[in-house]
C-alpha positions, 0 to 999 in steps of 0.5 A, spaced: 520 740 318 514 743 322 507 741 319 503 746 318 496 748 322 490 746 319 485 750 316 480 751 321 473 748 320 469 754 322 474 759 318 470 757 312 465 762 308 459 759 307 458 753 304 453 751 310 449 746 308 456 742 306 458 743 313 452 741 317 451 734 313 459 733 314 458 734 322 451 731 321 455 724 319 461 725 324 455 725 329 452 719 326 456 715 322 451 710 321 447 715 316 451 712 311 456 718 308 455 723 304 456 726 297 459 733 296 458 735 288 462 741 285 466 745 281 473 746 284 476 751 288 469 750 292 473 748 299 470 740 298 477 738 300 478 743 306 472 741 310 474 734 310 481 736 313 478 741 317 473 737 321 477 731 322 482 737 326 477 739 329 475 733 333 478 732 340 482 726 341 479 719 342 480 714 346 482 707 343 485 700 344 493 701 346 496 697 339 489 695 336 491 696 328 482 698 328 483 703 334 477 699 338 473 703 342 474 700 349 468 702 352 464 698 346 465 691 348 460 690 343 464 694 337 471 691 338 475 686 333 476 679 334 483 680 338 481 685 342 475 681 344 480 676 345 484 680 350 478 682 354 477 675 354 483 673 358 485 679 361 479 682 364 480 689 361 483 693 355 489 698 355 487 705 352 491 711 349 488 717 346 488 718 338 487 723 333 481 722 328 484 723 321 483 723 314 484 717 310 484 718 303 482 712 297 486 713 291 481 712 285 485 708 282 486 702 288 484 696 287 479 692 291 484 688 295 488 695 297 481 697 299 478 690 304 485 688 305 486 680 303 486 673 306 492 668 305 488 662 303 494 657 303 496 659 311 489 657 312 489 651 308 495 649 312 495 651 319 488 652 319 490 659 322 487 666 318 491 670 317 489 677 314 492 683 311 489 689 313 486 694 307 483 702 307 478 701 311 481 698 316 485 704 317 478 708 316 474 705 322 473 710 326 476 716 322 474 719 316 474 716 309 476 721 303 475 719 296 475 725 291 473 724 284 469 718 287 464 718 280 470 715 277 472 709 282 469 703 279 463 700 281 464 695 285 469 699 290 464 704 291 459 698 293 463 695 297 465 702 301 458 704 301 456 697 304 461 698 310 458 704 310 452 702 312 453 695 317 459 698 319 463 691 319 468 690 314 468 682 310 472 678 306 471 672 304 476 667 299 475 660 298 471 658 303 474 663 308 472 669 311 474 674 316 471 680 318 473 686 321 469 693 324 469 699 319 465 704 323 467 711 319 464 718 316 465 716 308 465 722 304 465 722 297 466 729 292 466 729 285 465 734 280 459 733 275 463 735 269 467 729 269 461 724 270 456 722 274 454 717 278 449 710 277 443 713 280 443 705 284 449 708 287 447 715 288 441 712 293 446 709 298 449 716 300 445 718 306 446 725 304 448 729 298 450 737 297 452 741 291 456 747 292 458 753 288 463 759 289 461 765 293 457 769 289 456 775 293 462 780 294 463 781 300 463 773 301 468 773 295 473 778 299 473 775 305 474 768 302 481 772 300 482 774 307 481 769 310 486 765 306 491 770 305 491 771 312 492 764 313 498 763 308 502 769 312 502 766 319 497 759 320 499 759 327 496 766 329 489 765 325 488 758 327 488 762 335 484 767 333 478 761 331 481 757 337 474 759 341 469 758 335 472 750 334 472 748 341 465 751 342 463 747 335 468 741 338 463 740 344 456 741 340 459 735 337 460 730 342 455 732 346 451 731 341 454 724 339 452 722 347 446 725 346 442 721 340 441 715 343 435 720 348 433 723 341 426 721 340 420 722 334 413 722 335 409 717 330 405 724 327 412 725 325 413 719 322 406 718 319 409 726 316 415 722 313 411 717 309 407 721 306 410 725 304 415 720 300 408 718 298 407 725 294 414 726 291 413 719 287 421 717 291 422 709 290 423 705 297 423 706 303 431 708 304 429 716 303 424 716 309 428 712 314 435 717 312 430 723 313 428 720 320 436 718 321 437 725 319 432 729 323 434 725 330 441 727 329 439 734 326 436 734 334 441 731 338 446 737 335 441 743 337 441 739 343 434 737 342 431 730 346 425 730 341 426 731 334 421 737 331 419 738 324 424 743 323 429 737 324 425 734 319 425 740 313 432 741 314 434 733 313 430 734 307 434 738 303 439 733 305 437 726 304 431 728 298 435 732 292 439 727 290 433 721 290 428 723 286 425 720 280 429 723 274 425 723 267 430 725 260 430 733 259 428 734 267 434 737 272 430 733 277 429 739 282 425 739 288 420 744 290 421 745 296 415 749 298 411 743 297 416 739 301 415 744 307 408 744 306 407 736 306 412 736 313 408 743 316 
């Protein structure tokens, strides 16, 4: 049976900021992910699918259950280290970018994967099962509904995130595997929210709603429609766009290590965490995180305040103080004001 097309990324209406802060993080996985609130039927799960298509093929270690990246002999697991180690060079294959989806209800050795203790105990060998996130390093982590996954999951996910290594440790023994992957976390506000200690880790964070405008709404319809009758033609009918779109982002990806902010800029940062009463110092550092690779993707060398304001609105919202009674809601004047 024939699978059918996927939707394409830059078919969708609207929804922008959605989709800038999911390509941002494709750019950039380090930022650390992001969190996409919203009702249903607000194409949440669509984008997610939709960019990991997009993406061209990547070139991976041939037979590497992680899918090292040969050319980063600093990022490989220990047995493609060992390869390299003995044979000089490693073997390559090109692999698609997919999407690998977290269940709510996994556990956390599904997720990290487990250590057989009594192997190494005995035969003083480690022997690990590998869990999601292995699968995840180097693709796309999808967890829906994340606001009802149980804490310490979401800790561990969010860790990985962040440092990129995935580590077990049982009885004595640890194991440690590369877990460099775009976390993207979608929920419904109505069913819950999230503890704000862990709201924090995301780097990023967008609500979305439906199309209010008409003609948005009806072309919405189309879209879909047409979709539904031939997937085939109108995913060629947006074939330019997502290649265009495609080689925005791996130029930028070759590109953000150039990118540079000036110390104004930064001194811009810090006050303006300052005037907004933000607690920490993570909110200023995924605001210049963001910038930089907000510049890469406009394929700018130096981060300017436009690459500030738009990392801004999506690294601030969902950091703010929250006093009872108040929505928490950024003025946003005062916001551009401060980096102006």
């Amino acid at each position: 049976m024939k699978r059918k097309a996927v939707y394409p990324f830059t078919a969708i209406v609207g929804q922008e900021e959605m989709k800038l802060a999911l390509i941002l993080n494709v750019i950039n996985p380090s930022l650390g992910g992001v969190l996409i609130k919203g009702g249903k039927g607000t194409a949440k799960a669509t984008a997610v699918r939709a960019l990991a298509a997009l993406l061209p093929a990547m070139k991976a270690a041939a037979g590497c259950r992680y899918h090292c990246n040969p050319d980063m002999p600093n990022l490989l697991c220990d047995d493609c280290r060992q390869r390299l180690s003995e044979k000089g060079s490693l073997s390559a294959e090109d692999i698609q970018m997919r999407v690998v989806e977290l269940p709510v209800s996994a556990t956390e050795d599904r997720v990290v994967g487990t250590l057989d203790i009594e192997t190494a105990i005995q035969k003083g060998k480690k022997r690990f099962e590998p869990g999601l996130l292995a699968d995840a390093n180097r693709n796309i982590l999808y967890v829906d509904e994340i606001n009802l996954l149980e804490d310490h999951i979401v800790d561990v996910l969010l860790d990985s995130a962040a440092m990129g290594v995935n580590t077990i440790e049982r009885e004595g023994v640890s194991y440690a595997h590369p877990a460099r992957f775009v976390l993207v976390g979608t929920m419904n506000p109505e069913e819950g929210d999230i503890r704000p200690q862990l709201l924090d880790r995301f780097a990023l964070s967008v609500t979305v709603t439906g199309e209010h405008e008409p003609a948005n709404r009806v072309e919405v319809i189309r879209r879909r429609l047409a979709y539904e009758k031939d997937a085939e033609a109108f995913c060629a009918s947006y074939a330019a766009d997502q290649a265009k779109l495609a080689k925005q982002i791996t130029d930028a990806q070759r590109l953000l290590e150039q990118v540079t902010i000036s110390d104004a800029l930064l001194e811009k940062v810090a006050a303006m965490a300052i005037a907004l009463g933000v607690d920490g110092h993570r909110a200023d550092i995924m605001v210049i995180k963001t910038a930089l690779t907000h510049a890469a993707f406009f394929g700018r060398l130096e981060a300017t305040e436009e690459d500030l304001k738009a990392a801004a609105h999506l690294a601030l919202p969902h950091r703010m103080r929250r006093r009872p009674f108040e929505d928490g809601e950024l003025d946003w004047s005062q916001v551009e004001s401060l980096l102006a």
